[in-house]
Structure formats: structure tokens, C-alpha cells
DRENTOR-323922 format. One record per atom (N, C-alpha, C, O): residue in three letters; residue number from 1; y, z, x. Coordinates in pm, 1 decimal, decimal comma. Each point is the difference from the previous one (the first is absolute). Example, Ala and Ser with C-alpha at 12.3 -4.5 7.8 and 13.67 -1.06 7.14 Angstrom:
# DRENTOR-323922
REC type seq        Y        Z        X
REC  ALA   1   -569,0    780,0   1319,0
REC  ALA   1    119,0      0,0    -89,0
REC  ALA   1    120,0      0,0     90,0
REC  ALA   1     -1,9     66,5    103,6
REC  SER   2    106,9   -138,5   -138,6
REC  SER   2    119,0      6,0     82,0
REC  SER   2    109,0     73,0    -77,0
REC  SER   2    110,8     16,9     50,9
END
This chain:
# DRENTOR-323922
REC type seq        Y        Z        X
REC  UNK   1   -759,4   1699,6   1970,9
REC  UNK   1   -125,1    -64,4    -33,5
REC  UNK   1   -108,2     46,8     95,2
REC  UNK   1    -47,2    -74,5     85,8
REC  UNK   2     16,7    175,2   -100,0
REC  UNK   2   -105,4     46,1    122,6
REC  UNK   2   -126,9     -6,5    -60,5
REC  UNK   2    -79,3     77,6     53,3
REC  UNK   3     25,2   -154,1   -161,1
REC  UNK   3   -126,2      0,3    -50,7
REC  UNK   3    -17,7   -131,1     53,8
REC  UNK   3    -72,3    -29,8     95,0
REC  UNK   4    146,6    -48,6   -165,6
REC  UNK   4     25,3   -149,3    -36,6
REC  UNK   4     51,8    -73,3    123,5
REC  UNK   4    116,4    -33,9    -21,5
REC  UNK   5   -144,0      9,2    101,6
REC  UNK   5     81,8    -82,0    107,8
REC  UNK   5      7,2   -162,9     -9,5
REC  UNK   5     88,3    -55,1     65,7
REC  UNK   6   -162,0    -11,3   -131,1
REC  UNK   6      0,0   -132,6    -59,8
REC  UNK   6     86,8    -40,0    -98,9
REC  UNK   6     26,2   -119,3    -15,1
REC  UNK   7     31,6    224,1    -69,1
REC  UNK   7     57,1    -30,6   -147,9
REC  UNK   7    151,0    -38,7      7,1
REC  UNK   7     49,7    -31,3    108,2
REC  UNK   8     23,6     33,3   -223,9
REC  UNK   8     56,6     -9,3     -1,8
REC  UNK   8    116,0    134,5   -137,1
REC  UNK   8     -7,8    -53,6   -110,5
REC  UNK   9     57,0    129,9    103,8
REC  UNK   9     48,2     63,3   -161,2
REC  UNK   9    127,2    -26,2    -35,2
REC  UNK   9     98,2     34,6     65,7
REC  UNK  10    -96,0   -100,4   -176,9
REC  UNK  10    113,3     -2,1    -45,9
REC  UNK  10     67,6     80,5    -75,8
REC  UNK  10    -48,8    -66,1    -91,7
REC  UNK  11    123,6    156,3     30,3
REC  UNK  11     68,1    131,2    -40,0
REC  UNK  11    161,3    -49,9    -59,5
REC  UNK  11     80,5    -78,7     49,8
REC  UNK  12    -75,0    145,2   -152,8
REC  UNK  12    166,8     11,7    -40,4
REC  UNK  12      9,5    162,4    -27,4
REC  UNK  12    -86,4     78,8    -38,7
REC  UNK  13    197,2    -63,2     66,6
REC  UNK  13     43,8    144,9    -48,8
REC  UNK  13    158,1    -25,0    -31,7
REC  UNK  13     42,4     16,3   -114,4
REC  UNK  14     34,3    -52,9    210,9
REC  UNK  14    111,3     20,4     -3,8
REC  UNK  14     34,2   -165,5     31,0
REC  UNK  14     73,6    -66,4    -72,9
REC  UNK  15   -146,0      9,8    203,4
REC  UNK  15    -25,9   -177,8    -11,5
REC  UNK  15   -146,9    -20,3     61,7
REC  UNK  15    -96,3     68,7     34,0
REC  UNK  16    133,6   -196,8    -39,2
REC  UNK  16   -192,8    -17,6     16,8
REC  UNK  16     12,3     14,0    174,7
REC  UNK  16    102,6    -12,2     67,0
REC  UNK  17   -257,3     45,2    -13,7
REC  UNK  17     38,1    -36,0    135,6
REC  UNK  17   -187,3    -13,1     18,3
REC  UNK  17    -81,5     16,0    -90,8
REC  UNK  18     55,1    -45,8    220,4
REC  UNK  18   -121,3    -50,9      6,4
REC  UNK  18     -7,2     58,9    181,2
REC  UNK  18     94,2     27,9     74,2
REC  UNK  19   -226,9    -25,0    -49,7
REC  UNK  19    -83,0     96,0    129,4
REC  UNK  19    -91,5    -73,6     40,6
REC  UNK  19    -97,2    -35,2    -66,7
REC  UNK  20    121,0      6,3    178,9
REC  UNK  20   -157,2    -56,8     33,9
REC  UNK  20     -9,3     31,1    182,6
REC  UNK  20     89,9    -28,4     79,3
REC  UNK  21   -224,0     93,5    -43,8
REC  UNK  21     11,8    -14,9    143,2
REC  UNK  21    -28,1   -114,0     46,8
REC  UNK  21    -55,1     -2,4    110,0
REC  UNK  22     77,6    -96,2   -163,4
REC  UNK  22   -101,1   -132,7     36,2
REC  UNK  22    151,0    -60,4     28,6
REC  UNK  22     -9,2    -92,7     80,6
REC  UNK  23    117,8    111,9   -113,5
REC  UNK  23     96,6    -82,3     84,6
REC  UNK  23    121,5    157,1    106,6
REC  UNK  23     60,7    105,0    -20,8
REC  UNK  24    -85,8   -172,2     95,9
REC  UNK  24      5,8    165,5    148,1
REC  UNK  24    135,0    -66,0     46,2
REC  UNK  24     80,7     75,8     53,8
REC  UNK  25    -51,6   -188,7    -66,3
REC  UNK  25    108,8    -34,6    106,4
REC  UNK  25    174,4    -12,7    -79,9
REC  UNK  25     24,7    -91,2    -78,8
REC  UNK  26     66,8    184,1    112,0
REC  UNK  26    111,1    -15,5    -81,2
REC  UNK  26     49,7   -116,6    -33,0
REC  UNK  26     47,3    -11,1   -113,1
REC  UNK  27    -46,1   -101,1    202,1
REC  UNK  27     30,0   -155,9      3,8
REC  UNK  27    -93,6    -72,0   -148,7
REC  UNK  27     18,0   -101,3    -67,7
REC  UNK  28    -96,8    186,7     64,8
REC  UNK  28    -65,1   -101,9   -141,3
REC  UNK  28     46,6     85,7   -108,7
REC  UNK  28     31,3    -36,2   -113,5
REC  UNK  29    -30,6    119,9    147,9
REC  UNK  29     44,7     76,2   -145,5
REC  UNK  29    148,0    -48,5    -37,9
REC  UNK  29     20,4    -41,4   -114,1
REC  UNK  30     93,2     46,4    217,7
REC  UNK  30    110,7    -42,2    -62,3
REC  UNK  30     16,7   -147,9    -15,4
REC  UNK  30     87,3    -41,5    -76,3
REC  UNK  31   -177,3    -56,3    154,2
REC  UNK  31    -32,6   -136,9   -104,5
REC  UNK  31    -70,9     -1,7   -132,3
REC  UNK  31     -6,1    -98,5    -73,5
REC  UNK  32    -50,6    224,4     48,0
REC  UNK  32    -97,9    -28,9   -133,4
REC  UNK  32    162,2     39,1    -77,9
REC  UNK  32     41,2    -62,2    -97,9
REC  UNK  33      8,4    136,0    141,0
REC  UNK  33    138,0     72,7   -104,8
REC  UNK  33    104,0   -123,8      0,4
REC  UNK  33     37,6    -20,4   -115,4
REC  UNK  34      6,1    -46,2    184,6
REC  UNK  34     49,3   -107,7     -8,3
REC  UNK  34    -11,5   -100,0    -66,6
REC  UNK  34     98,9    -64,4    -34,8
REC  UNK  35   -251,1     22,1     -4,7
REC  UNK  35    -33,7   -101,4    -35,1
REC  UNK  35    -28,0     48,1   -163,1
REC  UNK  35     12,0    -76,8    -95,5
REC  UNK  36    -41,0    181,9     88,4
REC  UNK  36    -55,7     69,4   -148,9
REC  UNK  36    202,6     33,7    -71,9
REC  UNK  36     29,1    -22,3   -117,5
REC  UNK  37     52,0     63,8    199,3
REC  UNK  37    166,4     42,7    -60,0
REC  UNK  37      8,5   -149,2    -58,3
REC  UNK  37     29,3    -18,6   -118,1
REC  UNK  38    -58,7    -95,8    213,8
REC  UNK  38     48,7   -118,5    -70,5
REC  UNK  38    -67,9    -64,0   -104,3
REC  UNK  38     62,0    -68,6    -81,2
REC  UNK  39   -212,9     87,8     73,9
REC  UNK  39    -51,7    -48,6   -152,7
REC  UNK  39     20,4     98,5    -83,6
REC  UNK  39     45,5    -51,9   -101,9
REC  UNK  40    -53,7    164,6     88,3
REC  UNK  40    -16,5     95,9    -93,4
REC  UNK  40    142,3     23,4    -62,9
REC  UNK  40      5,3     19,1   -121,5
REC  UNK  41    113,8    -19,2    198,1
REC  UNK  41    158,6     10,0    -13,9
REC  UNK  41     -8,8    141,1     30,6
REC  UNK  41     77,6     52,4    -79,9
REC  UNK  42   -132,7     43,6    156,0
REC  UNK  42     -7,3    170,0     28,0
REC  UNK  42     48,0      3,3    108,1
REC  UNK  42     10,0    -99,4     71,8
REC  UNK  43     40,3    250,5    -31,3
REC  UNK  43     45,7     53,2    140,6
REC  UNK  43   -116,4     81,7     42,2
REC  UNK  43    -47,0     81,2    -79,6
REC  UNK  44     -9,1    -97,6    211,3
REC  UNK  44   -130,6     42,4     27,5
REC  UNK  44     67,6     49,6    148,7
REC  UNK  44    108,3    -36,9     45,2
REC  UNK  45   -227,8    154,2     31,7
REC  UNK  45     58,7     57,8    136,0
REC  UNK  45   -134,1     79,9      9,4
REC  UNK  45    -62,8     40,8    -97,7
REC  UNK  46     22,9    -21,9    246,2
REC  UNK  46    -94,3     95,6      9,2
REC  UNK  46     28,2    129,3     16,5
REC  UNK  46    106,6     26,6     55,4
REC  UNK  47   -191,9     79,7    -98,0
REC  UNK  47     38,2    138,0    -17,8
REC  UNK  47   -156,8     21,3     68,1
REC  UNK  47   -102,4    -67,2     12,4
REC  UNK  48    160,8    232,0     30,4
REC  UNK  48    -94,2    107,1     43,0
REC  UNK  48    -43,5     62,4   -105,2
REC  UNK  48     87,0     73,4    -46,8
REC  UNK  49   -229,2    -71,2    -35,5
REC  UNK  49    -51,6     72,9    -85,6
REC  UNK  49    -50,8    126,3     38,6
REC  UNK  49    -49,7     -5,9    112,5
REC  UNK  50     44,0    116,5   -163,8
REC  UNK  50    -96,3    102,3     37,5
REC  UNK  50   -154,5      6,2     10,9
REC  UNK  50    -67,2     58,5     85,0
REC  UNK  51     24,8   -136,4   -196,4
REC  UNK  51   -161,2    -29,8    -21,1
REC  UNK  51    -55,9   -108,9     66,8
REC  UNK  51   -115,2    -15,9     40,4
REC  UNK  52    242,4    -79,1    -32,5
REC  UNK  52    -77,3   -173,8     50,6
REC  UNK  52     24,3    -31,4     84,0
REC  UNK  52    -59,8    -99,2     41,7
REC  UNK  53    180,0    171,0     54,6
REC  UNK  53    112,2    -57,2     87,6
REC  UNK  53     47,6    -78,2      5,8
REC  UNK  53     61,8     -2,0   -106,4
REC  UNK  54    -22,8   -130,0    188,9
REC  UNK  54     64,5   -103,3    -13,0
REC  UNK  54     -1,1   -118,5   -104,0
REC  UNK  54    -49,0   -110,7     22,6
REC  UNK  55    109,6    149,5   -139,5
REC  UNK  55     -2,7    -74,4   -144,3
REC  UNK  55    114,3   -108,2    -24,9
REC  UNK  55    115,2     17,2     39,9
REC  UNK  56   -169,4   -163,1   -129,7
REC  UNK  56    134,2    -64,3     -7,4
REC  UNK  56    -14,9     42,2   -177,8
REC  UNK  56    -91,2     18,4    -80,7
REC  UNK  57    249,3    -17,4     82,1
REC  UNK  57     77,5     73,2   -132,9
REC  UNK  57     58,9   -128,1    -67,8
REC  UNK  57     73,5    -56,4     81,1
REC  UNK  58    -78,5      0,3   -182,2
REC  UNK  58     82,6    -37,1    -44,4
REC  UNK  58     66,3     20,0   -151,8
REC  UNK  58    -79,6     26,7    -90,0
REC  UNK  59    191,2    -35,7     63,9
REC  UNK  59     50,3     -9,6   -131,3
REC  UNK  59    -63,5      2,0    -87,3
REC  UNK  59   -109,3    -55,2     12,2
REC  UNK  60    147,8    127,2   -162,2
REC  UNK  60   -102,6    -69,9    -77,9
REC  UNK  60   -130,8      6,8    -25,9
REC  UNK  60    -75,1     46,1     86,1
REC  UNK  61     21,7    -94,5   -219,0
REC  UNK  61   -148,5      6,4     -8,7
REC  UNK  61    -73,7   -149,1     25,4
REC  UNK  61    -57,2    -65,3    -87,4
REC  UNK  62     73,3     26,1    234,5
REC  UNK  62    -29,1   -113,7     66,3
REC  UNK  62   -202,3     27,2     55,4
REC  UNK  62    -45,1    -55,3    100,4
REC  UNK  63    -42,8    148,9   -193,7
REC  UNK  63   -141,4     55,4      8,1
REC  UNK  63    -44,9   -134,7     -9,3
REC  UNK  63    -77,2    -20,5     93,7
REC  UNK  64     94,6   -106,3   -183,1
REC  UNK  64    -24,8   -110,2    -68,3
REC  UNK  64    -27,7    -94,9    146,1
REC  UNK  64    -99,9    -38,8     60,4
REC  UNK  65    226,8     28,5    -45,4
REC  UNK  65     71,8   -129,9    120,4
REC  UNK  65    -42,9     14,8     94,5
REC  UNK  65    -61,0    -97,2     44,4
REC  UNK  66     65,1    204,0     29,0
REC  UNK  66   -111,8     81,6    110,3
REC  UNK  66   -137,0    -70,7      2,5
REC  UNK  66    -55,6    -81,6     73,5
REC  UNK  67     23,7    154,5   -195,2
REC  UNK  67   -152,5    -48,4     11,5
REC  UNK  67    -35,5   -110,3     35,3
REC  UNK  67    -89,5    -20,7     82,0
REC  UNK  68    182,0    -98,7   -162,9
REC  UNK  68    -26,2   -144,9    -23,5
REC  UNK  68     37,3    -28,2    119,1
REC  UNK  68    -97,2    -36,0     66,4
REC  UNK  69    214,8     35,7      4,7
REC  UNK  69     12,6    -24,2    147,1
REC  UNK  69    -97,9     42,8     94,1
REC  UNK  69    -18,2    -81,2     90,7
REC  UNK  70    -41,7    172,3    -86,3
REC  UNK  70   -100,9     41,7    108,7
REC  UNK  70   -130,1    -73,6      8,8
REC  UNK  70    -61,5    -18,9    104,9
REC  UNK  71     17,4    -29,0   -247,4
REC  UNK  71   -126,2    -93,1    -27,9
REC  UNK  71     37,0   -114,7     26,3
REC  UNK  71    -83,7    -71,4     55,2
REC  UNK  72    240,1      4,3    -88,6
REC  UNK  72     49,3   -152,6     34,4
REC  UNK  72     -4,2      4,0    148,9
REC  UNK  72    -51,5   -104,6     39,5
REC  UNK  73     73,0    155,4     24,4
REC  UNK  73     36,6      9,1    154,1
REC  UNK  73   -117,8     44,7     73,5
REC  UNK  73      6,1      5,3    122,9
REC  UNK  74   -106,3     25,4   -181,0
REC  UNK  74   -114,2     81,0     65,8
REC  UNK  74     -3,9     96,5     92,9
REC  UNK  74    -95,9     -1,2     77,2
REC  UNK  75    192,0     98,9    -64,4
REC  UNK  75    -29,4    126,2    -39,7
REC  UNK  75    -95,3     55,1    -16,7
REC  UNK  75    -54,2     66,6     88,2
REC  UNK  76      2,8    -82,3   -222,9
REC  UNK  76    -35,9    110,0    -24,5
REC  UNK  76   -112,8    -63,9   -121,4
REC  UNK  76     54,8    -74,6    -81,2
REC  UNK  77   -195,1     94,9     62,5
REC  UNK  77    -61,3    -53,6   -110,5
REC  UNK  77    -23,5     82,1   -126,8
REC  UNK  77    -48,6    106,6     37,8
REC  UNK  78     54,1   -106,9    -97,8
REC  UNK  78    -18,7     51,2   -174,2
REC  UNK  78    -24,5    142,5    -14,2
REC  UNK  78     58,0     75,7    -78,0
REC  UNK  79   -125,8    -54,1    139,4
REC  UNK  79   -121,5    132,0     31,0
REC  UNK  79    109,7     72,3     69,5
REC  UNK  79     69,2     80,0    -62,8
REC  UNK  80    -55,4    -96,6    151,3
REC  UNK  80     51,2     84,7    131,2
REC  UNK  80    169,0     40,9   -104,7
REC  UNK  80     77,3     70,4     65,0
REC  UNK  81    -38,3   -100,1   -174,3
REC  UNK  81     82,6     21,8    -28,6
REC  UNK  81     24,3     84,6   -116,3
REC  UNK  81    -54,8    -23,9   -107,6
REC  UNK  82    158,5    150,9    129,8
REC  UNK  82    -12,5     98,6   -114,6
REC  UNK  82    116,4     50,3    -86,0
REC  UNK  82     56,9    109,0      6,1
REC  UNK  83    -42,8   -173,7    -56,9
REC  UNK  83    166,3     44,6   -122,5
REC  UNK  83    -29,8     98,5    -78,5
REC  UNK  83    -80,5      5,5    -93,0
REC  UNK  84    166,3     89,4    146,2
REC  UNK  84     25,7    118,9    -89,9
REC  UNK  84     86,1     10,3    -71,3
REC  UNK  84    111,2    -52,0      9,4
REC  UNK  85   -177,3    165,0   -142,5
REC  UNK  85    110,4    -23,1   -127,4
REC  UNK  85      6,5    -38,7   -111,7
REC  UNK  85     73,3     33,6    -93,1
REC  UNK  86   -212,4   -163,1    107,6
REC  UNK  86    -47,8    -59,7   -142,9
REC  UNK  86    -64,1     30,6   -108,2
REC  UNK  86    -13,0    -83,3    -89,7
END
């Protein structure tokens, strides 16, 4: 995300996974994966991307649940958020 440093993208290819520099610290990322494996029913883990770097992956086309979790939890507001694919 080197344009965008506020945003958020959401992406499926193979599973959905989501980028944001706005959460930096590994400790939140593997609570956001924790808390998202147990509502969603997915297996989620962070990966090294080539384009985004530190990305959480999960199962599935979870582009939906993502979203809605990031606006319920505040995260992330409406705008700042980008699902790819549609």
C-alpha cells in the first residue's frame, strides 16, 4: 500500500486476505485472526506478501465479513475500505 497508507484492501484470489499499514503491531493482527477464525468459522495466519507485505490471509471468500468486522469494531470507516473483485 504505498499510495494509500490510511486504507484498508480487501482481495480474493486463492482466499481473501486484507493489508493495512494502519495496524503495525503483530499482537493485533493475530487477535484480529483469532477473533475473525471464530465468527466467520475460517483458518486465518499472517503471510509475507510481495506487494503489501505483512498480510492477514484467511480461508475462503470471507471479502464480506472482513469488511463488516472492521466498520463494527472501528477499524476502519466505509471509505477507507476497498474490496476487490466485485
Amino acid at each position: 500500500m504505498a499510495s494509500d497508507d490510511k486504507g484498508f484492501i480487501i482481495k480474493r484470489k486463492n482466499s481473501a486476505f486484507f493489508s493495512s499499514n494502519k495496524i503495525t503491531c503483530i499482537f493485533y493482527k493475530r487477535k484480529i485472526i483469532k477473533v475473525c477464525k471464530r465468527h466467520f468459522a475460517c483458518n486465518g495466519t499472517v503471510v509475507e506478501h510481495s506487494e503489501y507485505g505483512e498480510v492477514i490471509q484467511f480461508q475462503g471468500d470471507q471479502r464480506d465479513n472482513i469488511s463488516r468486522f472492521l466498520r463494527e469494531v472501528k477499524l476502519a470507516r466505509p471509505e477507507q475500505i476497498k474490496i476487490h473483485g466485485f
